[in-house]
TORTIVEX-128948 format. One record per residue: residue in three letters; x, y, z of N, C-alpha, C in turn. Coordinates in pm, whole numbers. Layout:
N
['ALA' [X Y Z] [X Y Z] [X Y Z]]
...
END
This chain:
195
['UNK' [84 -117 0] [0 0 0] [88 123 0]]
['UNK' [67 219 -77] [137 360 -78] [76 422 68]]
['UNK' [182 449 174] [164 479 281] [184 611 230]]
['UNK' [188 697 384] [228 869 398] [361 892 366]]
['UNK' [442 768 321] [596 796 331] [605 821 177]]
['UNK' [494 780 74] [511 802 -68] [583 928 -130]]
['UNK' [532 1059 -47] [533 1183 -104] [690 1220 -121]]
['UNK' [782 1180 22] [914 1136 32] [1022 1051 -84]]
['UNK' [922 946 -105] [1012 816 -184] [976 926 -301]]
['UNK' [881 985 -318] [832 969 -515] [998 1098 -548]]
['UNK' [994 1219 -471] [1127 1290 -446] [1222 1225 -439]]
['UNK' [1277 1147 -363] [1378 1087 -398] [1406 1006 -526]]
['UNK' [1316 939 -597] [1335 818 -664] [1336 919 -763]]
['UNK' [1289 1040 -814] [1288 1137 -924] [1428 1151 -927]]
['UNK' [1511 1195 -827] [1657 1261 -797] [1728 1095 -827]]
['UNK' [1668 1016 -784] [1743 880 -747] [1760 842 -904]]
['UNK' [1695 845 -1052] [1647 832 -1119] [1779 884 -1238]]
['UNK' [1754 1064 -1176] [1843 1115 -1251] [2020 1110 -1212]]
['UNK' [2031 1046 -1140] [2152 1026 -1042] [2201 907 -1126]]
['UNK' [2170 776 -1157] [2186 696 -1221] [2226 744 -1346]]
['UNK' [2120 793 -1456] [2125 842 -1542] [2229 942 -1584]]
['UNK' [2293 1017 -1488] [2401 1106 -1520] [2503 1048 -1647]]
['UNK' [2536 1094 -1715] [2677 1106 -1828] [2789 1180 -1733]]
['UNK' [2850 1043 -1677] [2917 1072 -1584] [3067 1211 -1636]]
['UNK' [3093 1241 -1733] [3206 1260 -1766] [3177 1404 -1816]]
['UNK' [3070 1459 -1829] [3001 1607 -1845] [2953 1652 -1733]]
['UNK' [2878 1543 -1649] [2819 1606 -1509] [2836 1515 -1381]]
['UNK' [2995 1525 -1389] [3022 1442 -1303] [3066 1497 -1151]]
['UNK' [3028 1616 -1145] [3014 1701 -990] [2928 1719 -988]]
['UNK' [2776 1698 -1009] [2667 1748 -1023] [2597 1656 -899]]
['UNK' [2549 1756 -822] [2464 1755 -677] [2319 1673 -724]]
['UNK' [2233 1630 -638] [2066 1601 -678] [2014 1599 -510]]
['UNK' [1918 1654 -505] [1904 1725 -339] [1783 1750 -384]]
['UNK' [1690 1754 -281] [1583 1787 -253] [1547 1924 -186]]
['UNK' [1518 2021 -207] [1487 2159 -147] [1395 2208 -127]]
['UNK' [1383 2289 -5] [1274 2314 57] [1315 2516 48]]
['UNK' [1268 2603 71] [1242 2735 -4] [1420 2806 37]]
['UNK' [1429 2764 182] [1537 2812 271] [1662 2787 168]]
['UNK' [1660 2696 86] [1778 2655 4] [1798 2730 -91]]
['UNK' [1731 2817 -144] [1747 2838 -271] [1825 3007 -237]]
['UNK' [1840 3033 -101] [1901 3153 -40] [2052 3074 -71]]
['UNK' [2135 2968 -32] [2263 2897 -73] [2273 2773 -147]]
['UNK' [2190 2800 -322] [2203 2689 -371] [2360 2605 -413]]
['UNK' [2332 2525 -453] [2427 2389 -460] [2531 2453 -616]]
['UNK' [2655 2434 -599] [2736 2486 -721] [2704 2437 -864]]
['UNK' [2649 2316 -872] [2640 2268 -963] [2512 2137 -955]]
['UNK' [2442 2137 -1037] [2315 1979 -1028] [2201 2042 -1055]]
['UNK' [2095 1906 -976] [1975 1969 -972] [1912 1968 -929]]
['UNK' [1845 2025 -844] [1714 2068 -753] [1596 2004 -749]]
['UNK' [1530 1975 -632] [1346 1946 -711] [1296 2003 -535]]
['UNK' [1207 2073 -585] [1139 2153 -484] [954 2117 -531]]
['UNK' [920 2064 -418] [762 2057 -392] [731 2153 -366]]
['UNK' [646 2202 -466] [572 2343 -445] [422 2383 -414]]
['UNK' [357 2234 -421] [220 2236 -381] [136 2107 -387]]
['UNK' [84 2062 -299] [31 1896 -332] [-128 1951 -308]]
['UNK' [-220 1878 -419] [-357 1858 -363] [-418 1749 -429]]
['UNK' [-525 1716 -322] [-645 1622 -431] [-602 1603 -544]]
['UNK' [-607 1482 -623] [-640 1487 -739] [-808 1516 -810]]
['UNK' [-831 1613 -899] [-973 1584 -910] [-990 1475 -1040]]
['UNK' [-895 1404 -1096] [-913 1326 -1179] [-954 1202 -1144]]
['UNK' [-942 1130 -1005] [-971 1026 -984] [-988 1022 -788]]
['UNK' [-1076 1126 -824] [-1127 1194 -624] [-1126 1037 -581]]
['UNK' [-1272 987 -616] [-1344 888 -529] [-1286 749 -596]]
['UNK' [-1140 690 -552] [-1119 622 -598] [-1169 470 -434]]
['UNK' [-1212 353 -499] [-1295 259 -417] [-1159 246 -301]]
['UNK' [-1295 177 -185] [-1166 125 -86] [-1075 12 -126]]
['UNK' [-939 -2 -71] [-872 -83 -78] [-856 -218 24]]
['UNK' [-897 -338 -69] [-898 -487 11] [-754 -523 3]]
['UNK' [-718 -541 127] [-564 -595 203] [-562 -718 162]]
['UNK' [-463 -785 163] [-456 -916 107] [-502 -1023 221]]
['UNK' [-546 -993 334] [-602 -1109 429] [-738 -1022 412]]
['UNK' [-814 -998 331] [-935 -969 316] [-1005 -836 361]]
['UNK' [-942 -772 452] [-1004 -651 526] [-973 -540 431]]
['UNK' [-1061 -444 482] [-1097 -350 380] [-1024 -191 468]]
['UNK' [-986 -124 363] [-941 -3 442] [-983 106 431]]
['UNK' [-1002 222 471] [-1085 309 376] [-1044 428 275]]
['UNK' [-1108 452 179] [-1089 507 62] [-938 627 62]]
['UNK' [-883 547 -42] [-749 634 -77] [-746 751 -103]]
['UNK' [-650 831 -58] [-673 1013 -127] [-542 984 -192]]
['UNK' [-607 1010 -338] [-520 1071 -473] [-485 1165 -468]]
['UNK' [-320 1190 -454] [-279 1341 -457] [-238 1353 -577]]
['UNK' [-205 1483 -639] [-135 1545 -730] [-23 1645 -689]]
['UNK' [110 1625 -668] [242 1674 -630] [279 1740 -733]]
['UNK' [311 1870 -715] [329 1977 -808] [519 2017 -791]]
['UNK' [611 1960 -845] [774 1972 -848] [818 2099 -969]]
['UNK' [872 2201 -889] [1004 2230 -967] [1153 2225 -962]]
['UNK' [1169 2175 -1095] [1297 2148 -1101] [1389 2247 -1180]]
['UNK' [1459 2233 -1088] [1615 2349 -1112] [1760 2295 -1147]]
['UNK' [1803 2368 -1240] [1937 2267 -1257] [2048 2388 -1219]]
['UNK' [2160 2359 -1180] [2261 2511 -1133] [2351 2466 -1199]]
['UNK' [2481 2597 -1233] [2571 2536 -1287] [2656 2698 -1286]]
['UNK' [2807 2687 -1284] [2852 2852 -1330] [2852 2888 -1403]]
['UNK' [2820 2776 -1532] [2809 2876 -1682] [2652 2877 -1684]]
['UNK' [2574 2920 -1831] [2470 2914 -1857] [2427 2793 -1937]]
['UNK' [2589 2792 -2014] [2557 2705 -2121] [2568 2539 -2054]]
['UNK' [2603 2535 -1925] [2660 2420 -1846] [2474 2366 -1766]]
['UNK' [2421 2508 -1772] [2305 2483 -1675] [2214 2425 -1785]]
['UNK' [2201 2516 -1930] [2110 2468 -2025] [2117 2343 -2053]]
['UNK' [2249 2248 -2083] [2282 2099 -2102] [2227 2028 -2018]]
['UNK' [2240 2038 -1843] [2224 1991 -1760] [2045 1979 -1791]]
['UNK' [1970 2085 -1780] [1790 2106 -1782] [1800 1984 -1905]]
['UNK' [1858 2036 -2035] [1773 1947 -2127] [1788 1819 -2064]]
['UNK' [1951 1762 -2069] [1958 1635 -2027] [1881 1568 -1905]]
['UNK' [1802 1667 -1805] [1732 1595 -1696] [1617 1590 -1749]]
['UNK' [1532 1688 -1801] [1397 1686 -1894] [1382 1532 -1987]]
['UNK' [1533 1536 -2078] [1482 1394 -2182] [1487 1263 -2079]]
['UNK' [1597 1294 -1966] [1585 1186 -1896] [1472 1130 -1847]]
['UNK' [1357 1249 -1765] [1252 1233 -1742] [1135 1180 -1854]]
['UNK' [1159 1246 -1927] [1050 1216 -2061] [1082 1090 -2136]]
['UNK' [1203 1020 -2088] [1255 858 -2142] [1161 776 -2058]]
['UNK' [1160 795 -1905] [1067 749 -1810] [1009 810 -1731]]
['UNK' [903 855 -1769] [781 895 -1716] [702 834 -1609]]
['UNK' [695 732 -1636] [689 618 -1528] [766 555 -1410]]
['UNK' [719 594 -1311] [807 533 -1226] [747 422 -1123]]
['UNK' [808 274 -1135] [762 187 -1101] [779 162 -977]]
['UNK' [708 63 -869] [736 19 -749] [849 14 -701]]
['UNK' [965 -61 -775] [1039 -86 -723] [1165 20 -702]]
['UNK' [1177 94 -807] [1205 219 -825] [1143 310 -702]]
['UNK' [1023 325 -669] [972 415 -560] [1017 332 -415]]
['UNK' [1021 227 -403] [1083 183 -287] [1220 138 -237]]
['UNK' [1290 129 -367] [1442 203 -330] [1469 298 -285]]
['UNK' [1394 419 -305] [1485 528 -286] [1399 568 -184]]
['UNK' [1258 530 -103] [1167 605 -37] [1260 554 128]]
['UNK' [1198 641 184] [1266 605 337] [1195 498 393]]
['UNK' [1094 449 365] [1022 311 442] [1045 195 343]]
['UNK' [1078 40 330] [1060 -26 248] [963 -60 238]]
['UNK' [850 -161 145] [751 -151 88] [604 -39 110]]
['UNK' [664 101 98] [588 178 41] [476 189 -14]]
['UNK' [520 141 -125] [403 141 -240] [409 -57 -255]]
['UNK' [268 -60 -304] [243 -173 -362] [304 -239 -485]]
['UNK' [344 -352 -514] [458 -397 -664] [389 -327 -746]]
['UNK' [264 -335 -774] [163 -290 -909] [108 -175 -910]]
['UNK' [165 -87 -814] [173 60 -811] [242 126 -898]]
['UNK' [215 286 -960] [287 343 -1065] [276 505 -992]]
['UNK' [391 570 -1027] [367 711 -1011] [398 757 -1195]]
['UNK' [300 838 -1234] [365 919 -1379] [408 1065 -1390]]
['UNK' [481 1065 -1423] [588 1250 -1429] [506 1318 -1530]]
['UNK' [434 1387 -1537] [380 1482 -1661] [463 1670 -1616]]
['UNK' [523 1682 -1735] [533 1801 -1744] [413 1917 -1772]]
['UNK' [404 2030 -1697] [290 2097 -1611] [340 2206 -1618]]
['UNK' [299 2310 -1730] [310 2452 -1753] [245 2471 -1567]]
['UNK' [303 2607 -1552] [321 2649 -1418] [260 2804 -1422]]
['UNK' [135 2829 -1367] [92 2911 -1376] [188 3047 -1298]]
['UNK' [144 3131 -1377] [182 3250 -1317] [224 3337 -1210]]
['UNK' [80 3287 -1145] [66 3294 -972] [190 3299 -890]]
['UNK' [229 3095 -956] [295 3040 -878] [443 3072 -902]]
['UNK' [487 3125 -1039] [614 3201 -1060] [622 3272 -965]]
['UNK' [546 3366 -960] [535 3493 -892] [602 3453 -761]]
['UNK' [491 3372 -655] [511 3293 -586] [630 3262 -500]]
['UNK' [692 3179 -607] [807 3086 -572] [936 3174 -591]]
['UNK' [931 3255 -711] [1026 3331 -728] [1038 3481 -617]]
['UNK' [896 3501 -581] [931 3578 -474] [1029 3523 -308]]
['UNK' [1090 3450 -364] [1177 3386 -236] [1281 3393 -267]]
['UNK' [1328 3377 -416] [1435 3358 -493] [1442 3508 -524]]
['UNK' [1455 3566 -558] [1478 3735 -647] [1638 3699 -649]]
['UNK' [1751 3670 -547] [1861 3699 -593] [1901 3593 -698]]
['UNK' [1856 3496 -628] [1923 3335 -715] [1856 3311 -818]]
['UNK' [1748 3334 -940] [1644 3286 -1028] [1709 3220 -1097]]
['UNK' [1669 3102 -1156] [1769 2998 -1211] [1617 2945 -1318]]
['UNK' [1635 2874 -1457] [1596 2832 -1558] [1564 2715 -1459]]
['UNK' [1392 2725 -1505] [1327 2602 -1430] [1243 2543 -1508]]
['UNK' [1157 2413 -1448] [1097 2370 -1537] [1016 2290 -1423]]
['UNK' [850 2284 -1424] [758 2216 -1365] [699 2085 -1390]]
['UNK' [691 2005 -1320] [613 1853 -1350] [510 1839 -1196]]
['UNK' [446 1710 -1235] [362 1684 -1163] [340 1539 -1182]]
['UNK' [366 1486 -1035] [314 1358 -1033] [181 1348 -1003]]
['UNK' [125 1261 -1091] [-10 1275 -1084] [-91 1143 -983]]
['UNK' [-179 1126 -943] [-253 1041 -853] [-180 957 -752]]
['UNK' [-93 1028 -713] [-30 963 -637] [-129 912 -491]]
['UNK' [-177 740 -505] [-246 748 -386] [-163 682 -230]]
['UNK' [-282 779 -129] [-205 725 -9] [-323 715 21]]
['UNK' [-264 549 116] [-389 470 161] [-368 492 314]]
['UNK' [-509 509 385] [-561 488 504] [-457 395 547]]
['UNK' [-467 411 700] [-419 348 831] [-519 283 870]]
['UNK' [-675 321 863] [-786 259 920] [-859 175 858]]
['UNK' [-845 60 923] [-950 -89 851] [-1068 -19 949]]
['UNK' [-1172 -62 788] [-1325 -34 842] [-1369 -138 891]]
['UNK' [-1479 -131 1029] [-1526 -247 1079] [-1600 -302 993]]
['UNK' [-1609 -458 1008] [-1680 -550 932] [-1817 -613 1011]]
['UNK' [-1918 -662 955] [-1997 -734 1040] [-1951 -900 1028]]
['UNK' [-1999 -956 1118] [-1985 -1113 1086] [-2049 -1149 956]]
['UNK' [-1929 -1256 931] [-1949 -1308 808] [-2027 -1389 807]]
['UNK' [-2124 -1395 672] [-2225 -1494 684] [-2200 -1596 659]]
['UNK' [-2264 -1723 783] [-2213 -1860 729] [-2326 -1913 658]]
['UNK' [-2476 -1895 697] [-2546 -1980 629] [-2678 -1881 649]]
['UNK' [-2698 -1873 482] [-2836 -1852 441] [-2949 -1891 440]]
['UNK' [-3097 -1821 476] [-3232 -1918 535] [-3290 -1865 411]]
['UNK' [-3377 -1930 357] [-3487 -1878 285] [-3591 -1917 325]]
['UNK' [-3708 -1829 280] [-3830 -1843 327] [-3919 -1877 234]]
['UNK' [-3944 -1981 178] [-3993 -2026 34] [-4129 -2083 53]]
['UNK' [-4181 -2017 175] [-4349 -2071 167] [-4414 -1932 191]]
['UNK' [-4350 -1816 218] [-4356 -1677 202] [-4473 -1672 383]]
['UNK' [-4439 -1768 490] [-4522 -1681 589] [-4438 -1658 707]]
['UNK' [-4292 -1616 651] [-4205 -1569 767] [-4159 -1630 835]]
['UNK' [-4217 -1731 880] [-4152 -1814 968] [-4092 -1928 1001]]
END
C-alpha cells in the first residue's frame, strides 16, 4: 500500500532516477538534493534541484474505491494526490546549466513512469508502495501565480526552471473499516409466511 511515506520516496526516486542516469564525464560534480524554499538563499554549485511546491487532491480520480488488504479486510478510501515539483538545474556557466535542464527533462521524458520498485528504493520506508503501483511525471506549464510565488523567495538566485507533476499519487488509510460477521449460512423463506 502507498503509505504517507510516498510523497518522500516519489522525491527521492525522481533525484534517485536522474543520479543513475548522469553522463558521468560532463556532469560528473553534479549535486541532486531535494529543497525546501530556505535553500534556494545557498544553492548547490552545480546539479539539480526538485522543490515541492504544492500537493492537492487529485480531481481526476477523487473517489477512488476502498482498498482490500490481502487477508481480506478493507481499508478506507485512498486520497489521490497530485504533487506539483520544480525542477532546477545550477551550474557557473549558462551554457553548463542549459545541457544539464535538457539532459534531466529527456531523462525524465525517457521514463515517465516510475515503477514500485524504483519508488521503494529510494523512499525512506521499504515496501511503500504496492509492486503494481505506478507514479507518472507529466510536465505541467506552471501558472503565473505560482512564478510569482516561488520566485518571490528567490529574487537573488532565479535559475531556468521547469515544472512537472506527479499525478494520482495514492495514499492509503491506516484505518481498517469495521466488518460485520461473516455470513455462514443462508435461510430462505420459500413458503412466504415468515416463519
Amino acid at each position: 500500500m502507498a503509505t504517507y511515506h510516498a510523497i518522500a520516496a516519489i522525491g527521492q526516486a525522481i533525484l534517485g532516477l536522474l543520479e543513475q542516469a548522469r553522463p558521468g564525464s560532463e556532469f560528473a560534480g553534479a549535486q541532486f538534493e531535494l529543497y525546501q524554499a530556505t535553500n534556494f538563499h545557498t544553492p548547490m554549485d552545480e546539479g539539480v534541484s526538485l522543490f515541492l511546491y504544492n500537493a492537492s487532491v487529485s480531481t481526476a480520480r477523487r473517489h477512488l474505491p476502498p482498498r482490500v488488504l490481502r487477508d481480506g479486510r478493507t481499508i478506507r478510501n485512498t486520497l489521490p494526490l497530485d504533487l506539483y515539483y520544480l525542477l532546477t538545474t545550477w551550474a557557473k556557466t549558462a551554457e553548463k546549466q542549459h545541457n544539464l535542464l535538457a539532459w534531466a527533462m529527456r531523462t525524465i521524458e525517457d521514463t515517465p513512469t516510475l515503477a514500485a520498485s524504483l519508488l521503494n528504493h529510494y523512499g525512506p520506508e521499504p515496501g511503500t508502495f504496492w509492486p503494481d503501483e505506478t507514479v507518472t511525471l507529466v510536465n505541467e506549464p506552471i501558472t503565473l501565480q505560482d512564478i510569482y510565488n516561488i520566485w518571490e523567495i528567490n529574487k537573488q538566485n532565479m535559475q531556468v526552471s521547469v515544472a512537472y507533476v506527479a499525478r494520482v499519487v495514492p495514499i492509503d488509510s491506516m484505518i481498517v473499516d469495521a466488518e460485520g460477521a461473516r455470513v455462514q449460512n443462508r435461510v430462505f423463506d420459500a413458503e412466504g409466511d415468515g416463519g
